[in-house]
N, CA, C and O atoms as CSV, one atom per row, in Angstrom:
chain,resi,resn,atom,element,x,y,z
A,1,UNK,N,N,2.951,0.894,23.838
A,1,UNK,CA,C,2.186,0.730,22.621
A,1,UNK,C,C,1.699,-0.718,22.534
A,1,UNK,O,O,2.414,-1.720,22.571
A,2,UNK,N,N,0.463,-0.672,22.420
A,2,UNK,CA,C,-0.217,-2.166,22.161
A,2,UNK,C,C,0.093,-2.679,20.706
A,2,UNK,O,O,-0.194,-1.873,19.821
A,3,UNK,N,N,0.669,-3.971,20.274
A,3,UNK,CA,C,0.902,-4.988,19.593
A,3,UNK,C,C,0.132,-5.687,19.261
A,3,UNK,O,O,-0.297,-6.523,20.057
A,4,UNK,N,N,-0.386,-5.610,17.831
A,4,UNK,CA,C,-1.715,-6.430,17.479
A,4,UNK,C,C,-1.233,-6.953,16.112
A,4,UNK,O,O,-1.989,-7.355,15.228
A,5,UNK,N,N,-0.164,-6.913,16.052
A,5,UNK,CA,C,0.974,-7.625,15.102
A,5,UNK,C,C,0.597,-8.994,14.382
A,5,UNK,O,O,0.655,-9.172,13.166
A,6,UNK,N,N,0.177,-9.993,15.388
A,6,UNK,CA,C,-0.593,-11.083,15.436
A,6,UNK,C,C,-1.446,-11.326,14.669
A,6,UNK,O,O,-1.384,-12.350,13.989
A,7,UNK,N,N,-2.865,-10.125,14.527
A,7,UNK,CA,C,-3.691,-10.183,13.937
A,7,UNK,C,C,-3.776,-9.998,12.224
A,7,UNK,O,O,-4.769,-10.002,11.497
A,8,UNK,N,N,-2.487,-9.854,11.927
A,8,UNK,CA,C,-2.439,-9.772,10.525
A,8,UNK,C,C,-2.868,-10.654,9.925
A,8,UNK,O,O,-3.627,-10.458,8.975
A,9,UNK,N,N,-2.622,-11.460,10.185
A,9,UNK,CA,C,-2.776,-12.315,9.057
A,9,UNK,C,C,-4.635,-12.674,8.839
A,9,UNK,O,O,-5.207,-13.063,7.820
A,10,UNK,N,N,-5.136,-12.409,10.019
A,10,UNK,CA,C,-6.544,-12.882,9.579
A,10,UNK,C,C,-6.970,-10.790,9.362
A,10,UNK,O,O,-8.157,-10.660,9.663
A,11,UNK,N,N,-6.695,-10.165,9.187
A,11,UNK,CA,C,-6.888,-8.709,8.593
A,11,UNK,C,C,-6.875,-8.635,6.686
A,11,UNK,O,O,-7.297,-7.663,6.060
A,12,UNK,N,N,-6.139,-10.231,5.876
A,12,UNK,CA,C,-6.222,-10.136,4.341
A,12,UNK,C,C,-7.289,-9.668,4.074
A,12,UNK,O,O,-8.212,-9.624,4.887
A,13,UNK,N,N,-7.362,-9.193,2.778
A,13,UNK,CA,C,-8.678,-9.075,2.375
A,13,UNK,C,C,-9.721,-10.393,1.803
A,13,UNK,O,O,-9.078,-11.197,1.128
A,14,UNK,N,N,-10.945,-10.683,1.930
A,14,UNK,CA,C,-11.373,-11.351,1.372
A,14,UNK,C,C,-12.413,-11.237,0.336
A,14,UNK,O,O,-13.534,-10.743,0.456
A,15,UNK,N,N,-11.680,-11.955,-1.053
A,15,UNK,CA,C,-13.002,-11.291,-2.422
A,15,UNK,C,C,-13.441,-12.195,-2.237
A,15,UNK,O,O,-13.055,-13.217,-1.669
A,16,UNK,N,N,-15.098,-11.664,-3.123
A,16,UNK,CA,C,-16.182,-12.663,-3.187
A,16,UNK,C,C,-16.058,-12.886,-4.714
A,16,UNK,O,O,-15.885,-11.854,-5.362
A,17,UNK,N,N,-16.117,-14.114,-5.446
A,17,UNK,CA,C,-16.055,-13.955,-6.911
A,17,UNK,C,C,-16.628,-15.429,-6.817
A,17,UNK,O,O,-16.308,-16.386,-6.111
A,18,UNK,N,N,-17.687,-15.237,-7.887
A,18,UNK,CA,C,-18.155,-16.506,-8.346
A,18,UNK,C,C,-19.331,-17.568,-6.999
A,18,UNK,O,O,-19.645,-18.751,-7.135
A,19,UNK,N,N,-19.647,-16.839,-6.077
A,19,UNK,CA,C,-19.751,-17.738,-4.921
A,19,UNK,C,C,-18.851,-18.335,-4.266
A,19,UNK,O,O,-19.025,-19.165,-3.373
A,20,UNK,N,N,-17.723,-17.880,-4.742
A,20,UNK,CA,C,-16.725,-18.591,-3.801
A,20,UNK,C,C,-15.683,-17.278,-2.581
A,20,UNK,O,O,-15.648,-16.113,-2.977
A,21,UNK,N,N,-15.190,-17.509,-1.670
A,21,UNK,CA,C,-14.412,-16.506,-1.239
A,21,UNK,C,C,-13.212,-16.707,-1.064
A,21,UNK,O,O,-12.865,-17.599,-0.290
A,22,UNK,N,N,-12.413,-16.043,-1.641
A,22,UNK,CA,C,-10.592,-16.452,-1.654
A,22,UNK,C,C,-10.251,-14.981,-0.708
A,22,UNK,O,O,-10.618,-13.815,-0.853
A,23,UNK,N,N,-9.296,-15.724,0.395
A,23,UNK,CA,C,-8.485,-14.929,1.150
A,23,UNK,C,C,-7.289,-14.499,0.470
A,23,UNK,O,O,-6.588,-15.433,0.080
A,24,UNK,N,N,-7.022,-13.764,0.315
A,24,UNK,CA,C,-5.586,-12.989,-0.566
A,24,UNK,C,C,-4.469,-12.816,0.509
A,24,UNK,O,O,-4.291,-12.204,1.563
A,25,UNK,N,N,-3.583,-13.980,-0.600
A,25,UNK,CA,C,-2.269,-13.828,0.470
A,25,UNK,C,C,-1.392,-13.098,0.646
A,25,UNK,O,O,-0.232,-13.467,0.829
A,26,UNK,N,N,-1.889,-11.573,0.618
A,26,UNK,CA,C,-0.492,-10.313,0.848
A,26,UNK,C,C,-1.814,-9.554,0.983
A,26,UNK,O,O,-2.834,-9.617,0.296
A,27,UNK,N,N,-1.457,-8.681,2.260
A,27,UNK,CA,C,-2.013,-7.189,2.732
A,27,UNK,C,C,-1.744,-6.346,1.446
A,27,UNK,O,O,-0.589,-6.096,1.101
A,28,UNK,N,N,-3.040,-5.829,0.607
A,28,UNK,CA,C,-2.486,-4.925,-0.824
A,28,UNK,C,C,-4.233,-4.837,-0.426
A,28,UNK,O,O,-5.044,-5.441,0.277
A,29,UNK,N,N,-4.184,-3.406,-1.586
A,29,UNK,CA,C,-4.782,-2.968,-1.941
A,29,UNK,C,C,-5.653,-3.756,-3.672
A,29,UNK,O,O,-5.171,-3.675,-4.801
A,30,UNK,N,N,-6.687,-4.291,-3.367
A,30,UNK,CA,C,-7.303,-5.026,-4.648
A,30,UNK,C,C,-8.474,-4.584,-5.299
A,30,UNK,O,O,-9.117,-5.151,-6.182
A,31,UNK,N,N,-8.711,-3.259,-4.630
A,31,UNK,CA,C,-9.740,-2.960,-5.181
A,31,UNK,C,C,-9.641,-2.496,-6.883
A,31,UNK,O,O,-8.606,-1.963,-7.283
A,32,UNK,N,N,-10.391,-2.660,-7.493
A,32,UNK,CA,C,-10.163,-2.571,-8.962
A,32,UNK,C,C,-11.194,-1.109,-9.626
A,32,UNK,O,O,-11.785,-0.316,-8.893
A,33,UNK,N,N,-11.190,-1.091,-10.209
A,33,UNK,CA,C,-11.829,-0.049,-11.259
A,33,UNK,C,C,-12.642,-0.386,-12.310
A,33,UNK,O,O,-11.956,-0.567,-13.316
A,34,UNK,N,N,-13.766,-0.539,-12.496
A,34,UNK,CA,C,-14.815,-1.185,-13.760
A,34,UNK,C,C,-14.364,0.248,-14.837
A,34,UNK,O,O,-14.711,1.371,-14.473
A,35,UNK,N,N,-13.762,0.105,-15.843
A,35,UNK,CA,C,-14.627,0.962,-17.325
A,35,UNK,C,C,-14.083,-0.055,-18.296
A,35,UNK,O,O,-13.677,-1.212,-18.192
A,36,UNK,N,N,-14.223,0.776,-19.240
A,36,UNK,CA,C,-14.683,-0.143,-20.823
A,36,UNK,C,C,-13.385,-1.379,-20.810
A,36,UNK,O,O,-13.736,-2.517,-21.124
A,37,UNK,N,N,-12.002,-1.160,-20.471
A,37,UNK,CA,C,-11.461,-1.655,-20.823
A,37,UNK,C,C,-11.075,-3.195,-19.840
A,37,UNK,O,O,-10.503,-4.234,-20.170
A,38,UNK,N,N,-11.762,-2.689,-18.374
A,38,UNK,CA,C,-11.991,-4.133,-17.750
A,38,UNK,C,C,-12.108,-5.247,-17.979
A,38,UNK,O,O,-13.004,-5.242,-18.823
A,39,UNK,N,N,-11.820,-6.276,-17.817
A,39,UNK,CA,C,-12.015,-7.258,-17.759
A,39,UNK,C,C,-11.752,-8.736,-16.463
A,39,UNK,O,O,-10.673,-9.203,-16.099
A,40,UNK,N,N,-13.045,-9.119,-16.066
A,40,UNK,CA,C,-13.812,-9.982,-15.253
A,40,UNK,C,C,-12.261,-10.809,-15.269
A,40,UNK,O,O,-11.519,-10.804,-14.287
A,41,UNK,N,N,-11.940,-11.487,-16.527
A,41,UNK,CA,C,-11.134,-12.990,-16.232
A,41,UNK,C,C,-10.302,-12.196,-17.523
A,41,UNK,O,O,-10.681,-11.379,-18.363
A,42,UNK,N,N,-8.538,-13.073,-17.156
A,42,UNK,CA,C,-7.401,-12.679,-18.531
A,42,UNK,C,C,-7.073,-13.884,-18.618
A,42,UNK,O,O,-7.437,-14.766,-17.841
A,43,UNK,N,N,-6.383,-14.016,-19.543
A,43,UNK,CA,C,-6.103,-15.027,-20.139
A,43,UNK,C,C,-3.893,-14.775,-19.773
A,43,UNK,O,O,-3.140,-13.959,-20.304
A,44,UNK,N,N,-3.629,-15.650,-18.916
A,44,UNK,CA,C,-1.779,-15.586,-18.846
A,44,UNK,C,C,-1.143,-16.916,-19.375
A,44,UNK,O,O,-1.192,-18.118,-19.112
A,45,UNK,N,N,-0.531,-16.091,-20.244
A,45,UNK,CA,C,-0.022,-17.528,-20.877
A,45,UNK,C,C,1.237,-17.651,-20.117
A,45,UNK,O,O,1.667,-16.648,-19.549
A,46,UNK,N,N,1.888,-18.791,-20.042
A,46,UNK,CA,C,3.117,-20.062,-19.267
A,46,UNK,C,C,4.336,-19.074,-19.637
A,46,UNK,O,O,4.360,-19.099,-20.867
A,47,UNK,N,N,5.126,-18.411,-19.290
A,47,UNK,CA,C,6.647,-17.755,-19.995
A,47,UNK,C,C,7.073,-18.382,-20.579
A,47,UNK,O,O,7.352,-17.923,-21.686
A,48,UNK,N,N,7.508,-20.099,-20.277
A,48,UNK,CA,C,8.335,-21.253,-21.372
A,48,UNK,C,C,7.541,-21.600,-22.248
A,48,UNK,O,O,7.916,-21.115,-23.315
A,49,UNK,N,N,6.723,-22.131,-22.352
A,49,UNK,CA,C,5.872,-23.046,-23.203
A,49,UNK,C,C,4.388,-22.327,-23.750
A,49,UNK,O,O,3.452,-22.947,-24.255
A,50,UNK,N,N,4.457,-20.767,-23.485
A,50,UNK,CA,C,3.283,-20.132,-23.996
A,50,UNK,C,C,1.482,-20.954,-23.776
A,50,UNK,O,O,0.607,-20.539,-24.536
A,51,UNK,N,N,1.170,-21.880,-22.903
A,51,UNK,CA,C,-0.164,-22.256,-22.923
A,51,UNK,C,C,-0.579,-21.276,-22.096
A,51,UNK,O,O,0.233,-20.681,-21.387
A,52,UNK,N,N,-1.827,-21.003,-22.086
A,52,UNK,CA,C,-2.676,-20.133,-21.320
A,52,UNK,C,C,-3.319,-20.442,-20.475
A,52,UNK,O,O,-3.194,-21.644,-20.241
A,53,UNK,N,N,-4.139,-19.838,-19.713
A,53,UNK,CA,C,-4.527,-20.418,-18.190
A,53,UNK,C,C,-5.389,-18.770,-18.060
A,53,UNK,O,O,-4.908,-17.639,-18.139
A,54,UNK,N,N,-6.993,-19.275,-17.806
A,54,UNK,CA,C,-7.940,-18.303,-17.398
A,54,UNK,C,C,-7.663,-17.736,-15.911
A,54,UNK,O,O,-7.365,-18.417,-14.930
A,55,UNK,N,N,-7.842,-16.218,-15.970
A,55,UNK,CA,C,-7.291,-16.016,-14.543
A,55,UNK,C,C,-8.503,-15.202,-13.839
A,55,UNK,O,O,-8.361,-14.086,-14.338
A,56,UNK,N,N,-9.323,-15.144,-13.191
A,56,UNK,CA,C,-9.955,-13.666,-12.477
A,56,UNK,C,C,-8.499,-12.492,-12.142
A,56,UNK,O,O,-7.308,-12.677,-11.892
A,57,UNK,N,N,-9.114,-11.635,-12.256
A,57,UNK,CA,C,-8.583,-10.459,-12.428
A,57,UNK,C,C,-7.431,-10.200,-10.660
A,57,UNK,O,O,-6.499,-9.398,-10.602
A,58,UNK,N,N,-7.758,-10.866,-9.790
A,58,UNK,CA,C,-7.311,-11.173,-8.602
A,58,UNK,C,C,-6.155,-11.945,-8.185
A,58,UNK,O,O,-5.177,-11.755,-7.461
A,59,UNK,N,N,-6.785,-13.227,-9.161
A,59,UNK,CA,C,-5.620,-14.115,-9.300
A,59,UNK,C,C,-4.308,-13.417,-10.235
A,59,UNK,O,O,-3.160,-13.724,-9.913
A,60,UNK,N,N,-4.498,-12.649,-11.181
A,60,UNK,CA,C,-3.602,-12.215,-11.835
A,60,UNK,C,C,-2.562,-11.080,-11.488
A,60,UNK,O,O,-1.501,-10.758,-12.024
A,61,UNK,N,N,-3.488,-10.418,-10.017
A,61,UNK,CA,C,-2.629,-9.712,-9.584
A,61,UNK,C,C,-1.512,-10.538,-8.382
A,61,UNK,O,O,-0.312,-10.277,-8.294
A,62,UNK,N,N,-2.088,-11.339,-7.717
A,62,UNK,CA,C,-1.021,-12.203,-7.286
A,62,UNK,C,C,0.186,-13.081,-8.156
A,62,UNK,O,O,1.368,-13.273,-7.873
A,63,UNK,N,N,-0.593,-13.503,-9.278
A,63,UNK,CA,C,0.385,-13.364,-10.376
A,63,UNK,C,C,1.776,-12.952,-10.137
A,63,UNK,O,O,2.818,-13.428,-9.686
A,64,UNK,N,N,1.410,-12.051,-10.548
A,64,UNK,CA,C,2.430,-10.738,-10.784
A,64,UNK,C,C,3.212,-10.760,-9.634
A,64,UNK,O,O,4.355,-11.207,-9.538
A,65,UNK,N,N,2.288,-10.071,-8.463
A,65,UNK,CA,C,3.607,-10.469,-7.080
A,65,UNK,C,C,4.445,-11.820,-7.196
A,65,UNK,O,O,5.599,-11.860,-6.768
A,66,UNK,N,N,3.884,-12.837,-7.739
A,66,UNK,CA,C,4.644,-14.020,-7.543
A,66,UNK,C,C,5.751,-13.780,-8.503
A,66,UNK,O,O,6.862,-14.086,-8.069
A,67,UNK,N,N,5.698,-13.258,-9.823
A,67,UNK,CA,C,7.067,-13.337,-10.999
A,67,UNK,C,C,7.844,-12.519,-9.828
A,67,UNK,O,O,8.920,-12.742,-9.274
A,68,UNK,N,N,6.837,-11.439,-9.660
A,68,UNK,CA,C,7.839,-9.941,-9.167
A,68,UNK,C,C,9.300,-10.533,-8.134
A,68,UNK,O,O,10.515,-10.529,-8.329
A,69,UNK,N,N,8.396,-11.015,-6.976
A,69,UNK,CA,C,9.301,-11.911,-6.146
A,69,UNK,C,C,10.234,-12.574,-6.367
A,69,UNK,O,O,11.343,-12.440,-5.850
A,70,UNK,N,N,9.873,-13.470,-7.254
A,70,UNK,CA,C,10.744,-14.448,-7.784
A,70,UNK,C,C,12.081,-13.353,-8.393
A,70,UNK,O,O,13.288,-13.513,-8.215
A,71,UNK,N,N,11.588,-12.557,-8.930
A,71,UNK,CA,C,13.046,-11.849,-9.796
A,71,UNK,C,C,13.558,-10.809,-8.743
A,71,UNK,O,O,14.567,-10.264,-9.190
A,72,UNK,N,N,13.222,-10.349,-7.519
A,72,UNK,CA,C,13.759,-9.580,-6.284
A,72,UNK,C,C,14.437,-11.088,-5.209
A,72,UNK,O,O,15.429,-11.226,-4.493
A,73,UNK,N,N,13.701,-11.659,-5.459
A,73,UNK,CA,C,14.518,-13.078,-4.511
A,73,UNK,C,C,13.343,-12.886,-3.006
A,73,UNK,O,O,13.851,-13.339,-1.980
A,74,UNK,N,N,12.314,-12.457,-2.871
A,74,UNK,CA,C,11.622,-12.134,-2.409
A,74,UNK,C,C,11.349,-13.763,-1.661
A,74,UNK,O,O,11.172,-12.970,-0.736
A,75,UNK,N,N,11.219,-14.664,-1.335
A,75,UNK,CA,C,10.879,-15.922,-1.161
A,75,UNK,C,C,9.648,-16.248,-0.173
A,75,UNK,O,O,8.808,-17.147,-0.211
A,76,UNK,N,N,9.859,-15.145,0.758
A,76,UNK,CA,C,8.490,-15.552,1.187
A,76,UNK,C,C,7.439,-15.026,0.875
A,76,UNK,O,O,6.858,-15.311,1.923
A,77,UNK,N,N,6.866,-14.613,0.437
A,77,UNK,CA,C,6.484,-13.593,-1.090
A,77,UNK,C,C,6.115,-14.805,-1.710
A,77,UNK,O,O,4.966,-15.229,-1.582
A,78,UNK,N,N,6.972,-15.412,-2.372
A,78,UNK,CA,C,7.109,-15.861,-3.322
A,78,UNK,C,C,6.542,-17.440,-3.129
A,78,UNK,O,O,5.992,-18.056,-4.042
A,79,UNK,N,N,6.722,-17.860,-2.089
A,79,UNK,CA,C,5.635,-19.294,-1.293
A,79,UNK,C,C,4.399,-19.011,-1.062
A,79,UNK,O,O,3.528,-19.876,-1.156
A,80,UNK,N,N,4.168,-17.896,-0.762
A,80,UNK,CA,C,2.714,-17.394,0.054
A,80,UNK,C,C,1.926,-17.106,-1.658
A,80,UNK,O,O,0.707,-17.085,-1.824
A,81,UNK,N,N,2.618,-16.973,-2.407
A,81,UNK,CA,C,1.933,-16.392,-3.608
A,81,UNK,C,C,1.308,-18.334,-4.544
A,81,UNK,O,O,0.233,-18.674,-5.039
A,82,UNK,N,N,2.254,-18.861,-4.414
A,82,UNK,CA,C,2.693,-20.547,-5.020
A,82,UNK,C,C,1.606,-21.064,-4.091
A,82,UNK,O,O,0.712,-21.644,-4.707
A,83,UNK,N,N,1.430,-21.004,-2.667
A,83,UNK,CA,C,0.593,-21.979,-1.870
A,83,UNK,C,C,-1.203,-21.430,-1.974
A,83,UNK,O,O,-2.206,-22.020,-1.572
A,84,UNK,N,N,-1.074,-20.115,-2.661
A,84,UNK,CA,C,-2.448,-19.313,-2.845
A,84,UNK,C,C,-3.398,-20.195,-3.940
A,84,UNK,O,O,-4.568,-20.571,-4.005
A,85,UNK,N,N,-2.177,-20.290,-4.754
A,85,UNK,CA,C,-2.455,-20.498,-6.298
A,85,UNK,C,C,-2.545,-22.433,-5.902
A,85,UNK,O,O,-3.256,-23.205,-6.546
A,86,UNK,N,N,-1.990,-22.691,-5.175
A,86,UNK,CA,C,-2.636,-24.550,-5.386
A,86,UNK,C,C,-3.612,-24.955,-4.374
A,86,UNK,O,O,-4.113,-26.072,-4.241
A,87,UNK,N,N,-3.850,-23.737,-3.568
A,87,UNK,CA,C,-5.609,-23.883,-2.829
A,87,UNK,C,C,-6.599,-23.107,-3.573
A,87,UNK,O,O,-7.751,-23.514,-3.418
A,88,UNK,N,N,-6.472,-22.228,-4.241
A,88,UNK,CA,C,-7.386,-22.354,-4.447
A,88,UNK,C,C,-7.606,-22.109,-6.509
A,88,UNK,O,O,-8.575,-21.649,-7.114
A,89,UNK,N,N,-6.678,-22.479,-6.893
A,89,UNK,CA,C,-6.407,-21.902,-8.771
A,89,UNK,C,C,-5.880,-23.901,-8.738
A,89,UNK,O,O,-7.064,-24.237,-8.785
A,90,UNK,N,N,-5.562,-24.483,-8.722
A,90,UNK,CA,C,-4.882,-25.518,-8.648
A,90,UNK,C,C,-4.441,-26.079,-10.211
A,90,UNK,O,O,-3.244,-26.153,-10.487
A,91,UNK,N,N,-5.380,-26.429,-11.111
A,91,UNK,CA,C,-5.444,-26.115,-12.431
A,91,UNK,C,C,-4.261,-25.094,-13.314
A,91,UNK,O,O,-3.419,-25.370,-14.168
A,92,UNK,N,N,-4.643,-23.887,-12.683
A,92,UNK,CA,C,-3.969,-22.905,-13.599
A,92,UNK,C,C,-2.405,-22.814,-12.845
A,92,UNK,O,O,-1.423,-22.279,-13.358
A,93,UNK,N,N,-2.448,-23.452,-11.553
A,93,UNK,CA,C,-1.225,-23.566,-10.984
A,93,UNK,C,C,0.220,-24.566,-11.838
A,93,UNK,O,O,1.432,-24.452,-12.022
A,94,UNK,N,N,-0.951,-25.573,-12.160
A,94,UNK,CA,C,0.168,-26.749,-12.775
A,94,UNK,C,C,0.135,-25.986,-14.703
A,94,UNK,O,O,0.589,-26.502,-15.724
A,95,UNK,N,N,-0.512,-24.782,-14.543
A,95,UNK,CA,C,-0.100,-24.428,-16.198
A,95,UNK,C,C,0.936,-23.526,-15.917
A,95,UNK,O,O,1.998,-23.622,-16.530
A,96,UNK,N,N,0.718,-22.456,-14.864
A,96,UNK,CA,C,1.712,-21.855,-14.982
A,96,UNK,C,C,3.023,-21.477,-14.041
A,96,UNK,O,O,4.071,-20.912,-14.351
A,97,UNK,N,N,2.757,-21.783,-13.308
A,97,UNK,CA,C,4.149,-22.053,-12.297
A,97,UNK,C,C,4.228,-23.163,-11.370
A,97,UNK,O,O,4.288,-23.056,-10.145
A,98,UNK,N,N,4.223,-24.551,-12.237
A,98,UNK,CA,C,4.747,-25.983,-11.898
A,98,UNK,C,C,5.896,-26.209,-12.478
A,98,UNK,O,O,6.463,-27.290,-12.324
C-alpha cells in the first residue's frame, strides 16, 4: 500500500474570505450553510473577563476545537489551533486566548 501520509498537511482546506486566504489548521469539514439565521462574522466574548472579539464564522469554528481540546487535554490540537489564531487573527488572539 502506497503512503501519502506526508501529504497531509498541505491537503487543509483553504477559505477565501475577505481577499485574504487562511489555511485551516485541522483536516474538518468547513463547509457552512447560508439561511436566514447565518451569519458572515460572531461576536466571542473572553470566558474570564467577558470582552468580545469579531470572529468570521471559520475562525470560530477553530475556536471551538481549541476550548474543546483544551478540556480533552488534546494538546496538539490545542497548539495547532493557538498558532492559527496568532498568524493569522492576532488581535482577537490576545482578546481571547492570551
Amino acid at each position: 500500500m502506497l503512503d501519502l501520509s506526508y501529504m497531509l498537511n498541505d491537503m487543509r482546506e483553504i477559505i477565501k474570505y475577505n481577499n485574504k486566504e487562511y489555511k485551516m489548521p485541522f483536516d474538518a469539514d468547513y463547509s457552512r450553510q447560508k439561511d436566514d439565521s447565518f451569519k458572515e462574522e460572531i461576536i466571542v466574548n473572553n470566558r474570564f473577563n467577558n470582552e468580545p472579539a469579531m470572529l468570521p464564522w471559520f475562525a470560530v469554528a477553530v475556536y471551538d476545537v481549541i476550548m474543546g481540546s483544551e478540556q480533552t487535554q488534546d494538546w496538539d490540537n490545542h497548539r495547532k489551533g493557538l498558532d492559527w489564531f496568532i498568524k493569522y487573527f492576532p488581535n482577537q488572539y490576545m482578546v481571547l486566548l492570551d
